[in-house]
C-alpha positions in Angstrom: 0.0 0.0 0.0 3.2 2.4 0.2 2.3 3.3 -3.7 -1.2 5.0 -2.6 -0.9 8.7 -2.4 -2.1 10.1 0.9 -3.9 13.7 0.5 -2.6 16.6 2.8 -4.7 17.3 6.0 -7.4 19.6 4.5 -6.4 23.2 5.0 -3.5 22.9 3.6 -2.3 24.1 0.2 -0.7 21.3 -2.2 2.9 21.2 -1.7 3.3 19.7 -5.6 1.3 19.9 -8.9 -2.2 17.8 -8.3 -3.6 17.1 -11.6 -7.2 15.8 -12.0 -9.0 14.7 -15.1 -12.8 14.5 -15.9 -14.0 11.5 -17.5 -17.2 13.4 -19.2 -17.7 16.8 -19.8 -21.3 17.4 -19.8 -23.3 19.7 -17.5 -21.7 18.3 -14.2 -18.3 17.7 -15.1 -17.7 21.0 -16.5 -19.6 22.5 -13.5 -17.6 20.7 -10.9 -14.4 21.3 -12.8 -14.9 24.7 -13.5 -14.7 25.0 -9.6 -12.1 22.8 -8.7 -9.1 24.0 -11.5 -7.1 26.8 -9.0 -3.3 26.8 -11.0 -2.7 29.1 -8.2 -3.1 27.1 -5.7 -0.8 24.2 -7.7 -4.4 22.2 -8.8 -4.9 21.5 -12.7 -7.8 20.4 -14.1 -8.1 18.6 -17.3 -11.3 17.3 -19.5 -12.1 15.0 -21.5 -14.8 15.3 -24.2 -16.4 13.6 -26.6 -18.8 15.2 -28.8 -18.1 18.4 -27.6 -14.7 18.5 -27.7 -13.8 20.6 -30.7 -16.1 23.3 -28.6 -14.1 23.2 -25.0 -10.5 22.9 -26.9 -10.9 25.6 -28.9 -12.9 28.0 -26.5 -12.8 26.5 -22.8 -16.0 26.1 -20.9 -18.6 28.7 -20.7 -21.0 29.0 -17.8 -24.1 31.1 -17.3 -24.2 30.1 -13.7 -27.1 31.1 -11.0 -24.6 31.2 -7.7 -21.1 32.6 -9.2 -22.4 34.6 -12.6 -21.0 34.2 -16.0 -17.1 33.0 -16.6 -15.3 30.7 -18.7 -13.1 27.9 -17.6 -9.6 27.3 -19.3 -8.8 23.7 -18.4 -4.9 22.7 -18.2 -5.9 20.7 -21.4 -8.8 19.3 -23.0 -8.9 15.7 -24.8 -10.6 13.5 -26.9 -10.0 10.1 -25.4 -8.6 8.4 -22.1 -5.8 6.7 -24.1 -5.1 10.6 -25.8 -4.7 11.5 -22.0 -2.9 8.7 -21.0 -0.2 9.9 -23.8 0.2 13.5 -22.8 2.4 15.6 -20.5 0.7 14.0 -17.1 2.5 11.3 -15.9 0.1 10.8 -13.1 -3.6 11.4 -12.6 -3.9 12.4 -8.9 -7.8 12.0 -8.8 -9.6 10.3 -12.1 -13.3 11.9 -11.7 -16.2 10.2 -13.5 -18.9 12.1 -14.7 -20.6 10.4 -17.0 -23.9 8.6 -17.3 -23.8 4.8 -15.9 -24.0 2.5 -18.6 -23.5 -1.0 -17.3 -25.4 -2.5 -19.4 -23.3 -0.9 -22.7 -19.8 -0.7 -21.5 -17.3 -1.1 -18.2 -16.3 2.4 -17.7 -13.5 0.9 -15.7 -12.0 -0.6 -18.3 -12.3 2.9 -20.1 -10.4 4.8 -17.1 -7.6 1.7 -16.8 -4.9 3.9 -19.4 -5.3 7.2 -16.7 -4.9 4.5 -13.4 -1.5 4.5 -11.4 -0.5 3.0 -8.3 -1.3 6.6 -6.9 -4.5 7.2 -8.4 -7.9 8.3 -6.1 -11.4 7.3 -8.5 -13.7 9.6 -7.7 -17.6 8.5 -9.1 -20.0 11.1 -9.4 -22.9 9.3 -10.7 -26.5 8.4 -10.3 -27.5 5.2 -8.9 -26.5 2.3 -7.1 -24.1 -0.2 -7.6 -21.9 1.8 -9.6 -18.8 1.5 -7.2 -18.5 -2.1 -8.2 -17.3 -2.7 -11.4 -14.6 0.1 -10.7 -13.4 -1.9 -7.0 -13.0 -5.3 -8.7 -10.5 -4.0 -11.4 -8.7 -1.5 -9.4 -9.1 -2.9 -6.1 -6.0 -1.3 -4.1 -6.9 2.0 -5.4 -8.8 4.5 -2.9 -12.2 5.3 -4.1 -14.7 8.2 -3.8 -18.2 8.4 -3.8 -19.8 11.1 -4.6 -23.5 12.0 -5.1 -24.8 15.4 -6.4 -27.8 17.8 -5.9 -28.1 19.8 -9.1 -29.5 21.5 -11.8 -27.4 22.2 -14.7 -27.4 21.5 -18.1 -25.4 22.1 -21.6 -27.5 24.1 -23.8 -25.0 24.2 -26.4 -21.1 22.3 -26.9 -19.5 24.2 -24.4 -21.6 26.5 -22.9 -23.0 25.2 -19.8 -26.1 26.7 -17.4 -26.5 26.3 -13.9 -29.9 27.0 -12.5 -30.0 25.7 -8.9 -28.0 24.1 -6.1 -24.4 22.9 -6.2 -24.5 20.1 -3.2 -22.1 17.4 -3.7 -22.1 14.3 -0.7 -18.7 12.7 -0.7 -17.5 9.4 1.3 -14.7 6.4 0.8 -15.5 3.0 -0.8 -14.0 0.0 0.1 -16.5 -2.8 -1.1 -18.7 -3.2 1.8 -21.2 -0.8 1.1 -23.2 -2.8 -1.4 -21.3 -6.2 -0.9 -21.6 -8.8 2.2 -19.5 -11.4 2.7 -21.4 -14.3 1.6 -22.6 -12.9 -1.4 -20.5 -10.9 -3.6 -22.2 -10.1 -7.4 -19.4 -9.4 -9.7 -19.1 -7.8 -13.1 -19.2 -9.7 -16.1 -16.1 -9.2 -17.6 -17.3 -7.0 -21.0 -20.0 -4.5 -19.1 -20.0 -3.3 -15.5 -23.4 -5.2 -15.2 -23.6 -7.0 -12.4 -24.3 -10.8 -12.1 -25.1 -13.5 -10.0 -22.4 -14.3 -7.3 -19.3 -16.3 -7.6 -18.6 -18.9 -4.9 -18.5 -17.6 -1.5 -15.1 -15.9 -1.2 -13.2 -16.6 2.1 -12.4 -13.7 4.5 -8.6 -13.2 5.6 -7.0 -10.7 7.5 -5.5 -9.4 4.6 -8.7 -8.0 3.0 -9.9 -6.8 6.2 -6.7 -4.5 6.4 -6.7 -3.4 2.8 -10.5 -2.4 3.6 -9.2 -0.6 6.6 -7.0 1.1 4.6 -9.0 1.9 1.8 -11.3 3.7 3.5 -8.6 5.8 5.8 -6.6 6.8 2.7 -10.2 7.4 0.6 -11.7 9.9 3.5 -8.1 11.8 3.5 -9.3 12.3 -0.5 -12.5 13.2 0.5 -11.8 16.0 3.1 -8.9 17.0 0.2 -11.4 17.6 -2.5 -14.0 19.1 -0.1 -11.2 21.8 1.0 -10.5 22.4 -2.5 -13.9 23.1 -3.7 -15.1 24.8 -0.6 -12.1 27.1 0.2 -11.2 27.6 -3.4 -14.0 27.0 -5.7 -16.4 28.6 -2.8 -19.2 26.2 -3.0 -20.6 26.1 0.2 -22.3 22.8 0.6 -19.8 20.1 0.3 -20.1 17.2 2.9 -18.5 14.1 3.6 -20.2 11.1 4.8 -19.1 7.6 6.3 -18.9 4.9 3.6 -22.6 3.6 4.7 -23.9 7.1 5.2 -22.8 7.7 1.8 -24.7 5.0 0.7 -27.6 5.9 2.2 -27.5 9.4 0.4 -27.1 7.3 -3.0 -30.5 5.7 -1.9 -32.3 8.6 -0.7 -31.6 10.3 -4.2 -32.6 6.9 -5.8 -36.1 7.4 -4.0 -36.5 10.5 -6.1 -34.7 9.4 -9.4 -36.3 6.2 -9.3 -39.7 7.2 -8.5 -39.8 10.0 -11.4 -37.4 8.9 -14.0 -38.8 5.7 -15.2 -42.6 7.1 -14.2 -42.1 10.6 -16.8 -41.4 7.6 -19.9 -44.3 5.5 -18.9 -46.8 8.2 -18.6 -46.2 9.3 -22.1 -43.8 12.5 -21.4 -44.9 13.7 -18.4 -42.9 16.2 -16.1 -42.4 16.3 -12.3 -44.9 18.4 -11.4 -47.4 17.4 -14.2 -47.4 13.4 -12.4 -47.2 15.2 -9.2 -50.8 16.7 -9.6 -52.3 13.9 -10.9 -54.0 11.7 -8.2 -53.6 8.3 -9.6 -49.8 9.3 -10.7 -48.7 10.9 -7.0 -50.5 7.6 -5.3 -48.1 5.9 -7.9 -45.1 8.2 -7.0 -45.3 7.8 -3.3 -45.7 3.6 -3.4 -42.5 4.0 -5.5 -40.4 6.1 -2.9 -42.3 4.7 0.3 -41.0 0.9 -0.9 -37.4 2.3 -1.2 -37.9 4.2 2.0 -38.8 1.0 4.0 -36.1 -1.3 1.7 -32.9 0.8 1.8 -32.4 0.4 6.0 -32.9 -3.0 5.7 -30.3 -3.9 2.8 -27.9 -1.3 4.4 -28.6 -1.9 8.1 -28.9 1.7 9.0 -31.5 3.9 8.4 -31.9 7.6 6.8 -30.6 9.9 9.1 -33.6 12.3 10.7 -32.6 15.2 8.7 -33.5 14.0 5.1 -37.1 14.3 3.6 -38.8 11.7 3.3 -41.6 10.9 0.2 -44.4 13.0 1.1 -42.3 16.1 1.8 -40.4 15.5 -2.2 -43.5 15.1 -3.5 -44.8 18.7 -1.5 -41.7 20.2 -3.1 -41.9 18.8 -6.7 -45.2 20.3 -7.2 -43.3 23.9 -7.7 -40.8 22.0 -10.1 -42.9 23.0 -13.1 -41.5 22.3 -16.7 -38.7 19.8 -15.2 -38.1 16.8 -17.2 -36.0 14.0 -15.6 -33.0 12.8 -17.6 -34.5 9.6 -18.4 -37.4 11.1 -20.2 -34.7 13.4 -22.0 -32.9 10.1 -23.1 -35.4 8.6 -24.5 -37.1 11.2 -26.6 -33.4 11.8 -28.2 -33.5 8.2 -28.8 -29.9 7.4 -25.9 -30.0 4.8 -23.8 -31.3 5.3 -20.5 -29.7 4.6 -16.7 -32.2 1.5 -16.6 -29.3 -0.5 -14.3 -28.1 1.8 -12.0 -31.2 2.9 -11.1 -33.8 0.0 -11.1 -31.6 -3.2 -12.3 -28.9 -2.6 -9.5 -31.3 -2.0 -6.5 -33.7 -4.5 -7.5 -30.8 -7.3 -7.7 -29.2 -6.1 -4.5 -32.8 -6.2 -2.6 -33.1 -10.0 -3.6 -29.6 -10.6 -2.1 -31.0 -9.7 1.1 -34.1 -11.0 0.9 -36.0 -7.7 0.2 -38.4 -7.4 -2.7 -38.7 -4.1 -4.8 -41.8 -5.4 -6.4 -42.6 -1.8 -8.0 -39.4 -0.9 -9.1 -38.9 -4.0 -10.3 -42.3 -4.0 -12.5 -41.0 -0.5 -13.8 -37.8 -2.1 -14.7 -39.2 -5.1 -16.9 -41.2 -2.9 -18.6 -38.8 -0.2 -19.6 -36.4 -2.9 -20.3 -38.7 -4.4 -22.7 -39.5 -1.3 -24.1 -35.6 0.2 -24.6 -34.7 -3.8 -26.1 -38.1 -3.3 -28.9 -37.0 -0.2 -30.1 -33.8 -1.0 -30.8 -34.4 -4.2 -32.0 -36.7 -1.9 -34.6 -33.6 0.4 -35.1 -31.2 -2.5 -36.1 -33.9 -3.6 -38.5 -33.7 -0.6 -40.5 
């Protein structure tokens, strides 16, 4: 373990050049970027892009932002692949960020980072869903880890030019692989996705794991506190936290009562928004059974339950009704005709659940049916 970095005490300036990449530039990755690139302070930033990346090379990152105005953000360098930045002047990726949508069931996004991962490297994940710590811990698993789950509203209303409307909240906590693994059952991925599949035979405990755990998640809350200085006492966004691996987890499944609840609900009512199900009688009493079975699930698959100060279904739903003209990602997705985040958000929890006994009998109804419906329309698009 002498090869893992160790982050400063937070408070304290880098002493060296700490260089951090962004796996996905859309909305959230330039956002968080944007905030976090301080070549002052001896902290460079770097993208990179895919279809916008003409856009962010040639003219950096511009944000029409609701907390800190209109600026535009000059990474250290912008590229067009993993492998391109796995060739250039950075010899080692301090922190490896993800930012992109959780695909599972399309590609291992593990296997996409593997060129940027050193001995040294920290993974930090911010993504939606559940699960999504998994594929990235069984192919890098002596690498610290970072969790991280957003509250945000942003979006890129052109290549490059990036609006934020509302909130900047971003949870971080350390990941070993107890958070949605137990020792007698442990799914794994399958080798070409990050999907995850039925378990292997029950894997031994030694001492050895146990320490590397133990280690894991002292080195990966040193990163944590790191990052949260950075963004808080030089990107000035006042609402960074960091959690305990489990009450990390816990956060990841109090947004999922929200994303999993709307998301998949907006493409089965026919394009619905928030607020539009919201006011509809039969689709709220549909909402709330939704977030009410996560709400009672989630303590019992985690063995802790949601801390006093989050809202609970009734209170979101109270709240959504003002959200008028929002349309959840998912909904987004599939009118452009992308792939939505069907496993990280319904496939995952639903598989985890049954490893412990618990049944999410509405999310998993929602999740055969949008399954079915995402595999018939492309099955209709191959035919063409």
């Amino acid at each position: 373990m002498s090869g893992l970095y160790r982050a400063p005490k937070a408070g304290e300036d880098p002493d060296r050049p700490v260089n951090v990449v962004f796996v996905g530039a859309g909305a959230v990755g330039c956002f968080y970027a944007s905030r976090l690139h301080h070549p002052d302070r001896n902290i460079h930033v770097s993208l990179i892009a895919r279809s916008n990346y003409r856009a962010l090379e040639e003219s950096g990152v511009k944000l029409q932002t609701h907390t800190f105005g209109d600026y535009t953000f000059r990474p250290a360098a912008v590229y067009p692949s993993p492998d391109a930045a796995s060739k250039g002047a950075v010899k080692q990726w301090d922190y490896i960020i993800v930012t992109t949508k959780a695909l599972p069931d399309v590609s291992d996004d593990s296997a996409l980072i593997a060129p940027l991962v050193s001995e040294g490297s920290c993974i930090v994940l911010i993504q939606n869903g559940v699960g999504v710590e998994e594929p990235y811990r069984l192919r890098f698993p002596a690498n610290p880890i970072v969790s991280g789950v957003t509250v945000i509203s942003a979006e890129q209303i052109s290549p490059g030019v990036i609006r934020q409307n509302r909130w900047t909240r971003l949870h971080l906590g350390p990941y070993s692989d107890s958070a949605n693994s137990t020792s007698d059952s442990v799914e794994t991925g399958d080798g070409t996705t990050g999907a995850l599949v039925p378990p292997s035979p029950t894997p031994t405990p030694d001492s050895d794991s146990d320490s590397l755990n133990e280690t894991l998640l002292s080195v990966g809350l040193d990163h944590c506190d790191r990052l949260g200085h950075y963004w808080t006492a030089f990107g000035s966004i006042p609402d960074i936290t960091v959690s305990s691996e489990i009450d990390l987890q816990l956060i990841r499944w109090h947004k999922l009562t929200i994303n999993a609840a709307f998301n998949p609900s907006s493409v089965l009512s026919g394009g619905l928004g928030n607020a539009d199900m919201v006011r509809d009688p039969e689709l709220r009493r549909h909402l709330y059974g939704v977030m009410k079975e996560i709400w009672d699930a989630a303590p019992k698959i985690l063995g802790r339950g949601f801390p006093g100060e989050l809202a609970g279904p009734e209170k979101i739903l109270k709240s959504t009704e003002r959200n008028v003209g929002s349309k959840p990602s998912m909904l987004l997705d599939w009118e452009a005709g992308r792939r939505m985040e069907l496993e990280v958000i319904l496939g995952n929890p639903v598989r985890l659940g049954r490893r412990r006994g618990v049944e999410l009998r509405r999310m998993g109804t929602l999740y055969a049916l949008l399954r079915s419906m995402q595999a018939v329309r492309e099955g209709r698009k191959a035919r063409l």
